[in-house]
C-alpha positions in Angstrom: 3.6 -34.3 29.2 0.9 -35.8 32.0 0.0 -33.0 34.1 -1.6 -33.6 37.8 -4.3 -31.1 36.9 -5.4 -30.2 33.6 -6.4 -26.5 32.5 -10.0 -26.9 33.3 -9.6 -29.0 35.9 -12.2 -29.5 38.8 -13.1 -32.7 40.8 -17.0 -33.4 41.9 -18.8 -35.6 44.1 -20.9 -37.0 40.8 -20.4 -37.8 37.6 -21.5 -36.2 34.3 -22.2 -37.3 30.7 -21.7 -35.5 27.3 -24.2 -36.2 24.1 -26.1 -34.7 21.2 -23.3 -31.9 20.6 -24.0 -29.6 17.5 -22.2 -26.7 16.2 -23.3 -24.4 14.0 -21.2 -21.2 12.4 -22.7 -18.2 10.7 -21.3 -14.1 10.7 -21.5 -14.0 14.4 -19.4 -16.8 15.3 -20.4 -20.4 16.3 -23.3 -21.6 18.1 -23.4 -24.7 20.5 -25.7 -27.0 21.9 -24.9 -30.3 24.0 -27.1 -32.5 26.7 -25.3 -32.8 29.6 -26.6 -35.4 32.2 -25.7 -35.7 36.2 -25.2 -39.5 36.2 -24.4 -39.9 39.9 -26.0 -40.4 43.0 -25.4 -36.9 44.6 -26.6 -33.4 42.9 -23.5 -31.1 41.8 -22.2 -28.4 39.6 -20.1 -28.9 36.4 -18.3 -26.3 34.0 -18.8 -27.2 30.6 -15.6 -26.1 28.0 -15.4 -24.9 24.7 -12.6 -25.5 22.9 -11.4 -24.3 19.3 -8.4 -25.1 17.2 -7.7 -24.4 13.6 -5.7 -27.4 12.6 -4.5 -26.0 9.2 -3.9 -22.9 10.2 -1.3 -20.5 8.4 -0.1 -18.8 11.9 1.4 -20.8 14.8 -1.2 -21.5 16.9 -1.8 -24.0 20.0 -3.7 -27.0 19.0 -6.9 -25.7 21.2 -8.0 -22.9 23.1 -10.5 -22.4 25.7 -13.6 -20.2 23.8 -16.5 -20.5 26.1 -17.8 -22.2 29.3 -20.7 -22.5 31.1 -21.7 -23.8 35.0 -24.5 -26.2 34.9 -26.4 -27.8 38.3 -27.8 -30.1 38.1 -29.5 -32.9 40.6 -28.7 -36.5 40.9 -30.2 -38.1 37.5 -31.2 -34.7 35.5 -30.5 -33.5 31.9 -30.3 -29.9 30.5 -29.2 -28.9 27.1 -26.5 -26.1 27.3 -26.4 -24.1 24.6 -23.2 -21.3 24.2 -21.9 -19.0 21.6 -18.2 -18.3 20.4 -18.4 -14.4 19.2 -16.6 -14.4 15.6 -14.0 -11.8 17.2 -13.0 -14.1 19.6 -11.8 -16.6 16.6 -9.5 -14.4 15.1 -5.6 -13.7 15.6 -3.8 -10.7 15.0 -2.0 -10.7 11.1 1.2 -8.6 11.2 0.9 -8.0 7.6 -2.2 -5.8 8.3 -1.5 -4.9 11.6 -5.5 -6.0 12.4 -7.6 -8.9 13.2 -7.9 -11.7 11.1 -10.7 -14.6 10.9 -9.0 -17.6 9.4 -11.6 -19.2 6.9 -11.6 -23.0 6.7 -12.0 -26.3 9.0 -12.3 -25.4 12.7 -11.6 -28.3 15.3 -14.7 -27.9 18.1 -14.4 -30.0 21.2 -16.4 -29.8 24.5 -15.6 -31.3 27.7 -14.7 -31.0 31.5 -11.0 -29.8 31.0 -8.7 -29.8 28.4 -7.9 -32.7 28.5 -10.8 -34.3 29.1 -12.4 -33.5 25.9 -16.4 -35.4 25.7 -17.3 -34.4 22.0 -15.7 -33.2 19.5 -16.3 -32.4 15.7 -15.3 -29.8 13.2 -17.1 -27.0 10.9 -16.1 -24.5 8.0 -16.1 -20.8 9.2 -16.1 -18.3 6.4 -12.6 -16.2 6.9 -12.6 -12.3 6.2 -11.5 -11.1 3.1 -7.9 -10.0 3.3 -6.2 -7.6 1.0 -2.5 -6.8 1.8 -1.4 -3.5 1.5 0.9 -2.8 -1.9 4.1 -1.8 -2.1 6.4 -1.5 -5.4 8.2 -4.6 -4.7 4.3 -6.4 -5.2 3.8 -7.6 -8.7 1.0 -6.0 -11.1 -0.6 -9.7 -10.5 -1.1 -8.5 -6.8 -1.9 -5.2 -8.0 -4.7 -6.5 -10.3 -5.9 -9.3 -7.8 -6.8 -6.5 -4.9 -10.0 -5.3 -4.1 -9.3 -2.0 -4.6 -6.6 -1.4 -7.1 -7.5 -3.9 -9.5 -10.8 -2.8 -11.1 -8.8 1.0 -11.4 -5.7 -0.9 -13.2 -7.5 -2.7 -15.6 -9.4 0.4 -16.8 -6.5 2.0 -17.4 -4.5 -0.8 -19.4 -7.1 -1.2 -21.3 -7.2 2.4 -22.3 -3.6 2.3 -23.1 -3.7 -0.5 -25.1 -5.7 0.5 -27.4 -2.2 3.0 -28.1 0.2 1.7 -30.7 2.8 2.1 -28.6 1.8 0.0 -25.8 3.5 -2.5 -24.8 0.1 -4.2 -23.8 -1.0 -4.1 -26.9 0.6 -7.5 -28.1 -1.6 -10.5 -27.3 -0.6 -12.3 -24.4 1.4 -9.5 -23.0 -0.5 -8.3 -20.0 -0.1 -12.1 -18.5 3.7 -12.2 -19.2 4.0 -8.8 -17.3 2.2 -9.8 -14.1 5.1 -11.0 -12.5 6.6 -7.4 -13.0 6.9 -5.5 -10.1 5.0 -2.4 -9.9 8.0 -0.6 -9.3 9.5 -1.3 -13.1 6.2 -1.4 -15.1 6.6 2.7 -15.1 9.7 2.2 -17.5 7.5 1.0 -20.1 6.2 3.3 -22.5 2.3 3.1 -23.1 1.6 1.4 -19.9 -0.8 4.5 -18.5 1.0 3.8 -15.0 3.9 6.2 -14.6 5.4 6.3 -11.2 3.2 9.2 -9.7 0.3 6.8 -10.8 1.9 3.9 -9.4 2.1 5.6 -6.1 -1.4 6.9 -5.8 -2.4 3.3 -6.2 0.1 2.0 -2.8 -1.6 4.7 -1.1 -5.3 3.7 -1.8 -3.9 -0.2 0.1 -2.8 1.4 2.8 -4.4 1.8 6.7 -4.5 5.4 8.2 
């Protein structure tokens, strides 16, 4: 819907002009650089927005949000570069699946402007996301069991072990792929797994938060 005053909103006596934005991301968030020039007659003041969006984002999200401004005066026919930063933290949202915060890797909408909707520049840039390992339960598969951080490496070692038994059920070629989509619940009732349910257990426990 049209508005009457934008977020962001603030009216001047002059004018200003955006160019020469560039955005760069690295482990402490994004950096930004963008000329902005007092074209007017009269010398004045103007807030320069950040604004980030994550268009493919797993999460509901709005389609922008303010990041980072900065107040710029300049006099009637002047140029400065502004230069800000977006911290990494201030990129992330809260997962309820970990009960933390989350940086969502991937394309990252950037725009810069007076308001927001009055957007100057824009462009977009890939942000490395954190590495998230959800916590196990025995409903989760022994394909998320073998695909975590922490769990996996222990599991392999010890199907391996067992399957050199001749009564394990891993011992058959092919059989540790069928029984992925077990949950880790049931893979205890097989004999010869190595992973009875104390086992199974201990491993839930090494996934979860204190």
């Amino acid at each position: 819907m049209e508005v009457a005053f934008p977020f962001g909103h603030g009216l001047s006596y002059t004018r200003f002009d955006y160019a020469d934005l560039e955005v760069e991301a690295d482990d402490a968030g994004l950096h930004l650089r963008a000329e902005i020039t007092n074209s007017g007659q009269r010398s004045g003041r103007e807030v320069v927005q950040v604004y980030v969006g994550r268009p493919e984002s797993s999460v509901a999200r709005p389609p922008r949000e303010l990041k980072a401004f900065a107040s710029v005066e300049l006099a009637a026919g002047q140029s400065r570069t502004v230069e800000l930063t977006v911290p990494r933290e201030d990129l992330a949202h809260w997962d309820i699946r970990l009960e933390d915060w989350v940086v969502e890797g991937g394309r990252h909408a950037v725009a810069v402007g007076a308001s927001s909707r009055d957007l100057r520049l824009e462009t977009t840039v890939e942000l490395p996301g954190d590495e998230v390992a959800l916590p196990l339960s025995e409903e989760s598969t022994l394909g998320d069991a073998l695909a975590h951080p922490v769990t996996g490496p222990m599991i392999r070692s010890q199907l391996e072990q067992a399957a050199g038994a001749d009564d394990s059920v891993f011992s058959a070629e092919g059989m540790l792929r069928m029984m992925e989509s077990f949950p880790l619940g049931r893979i205890s009732s097989f004999a010869g797994s190595g992973l009875d349910s104390q086992k199974v257990q201990e491993l839930i426990a090494l996934t979860r938060r204190d």
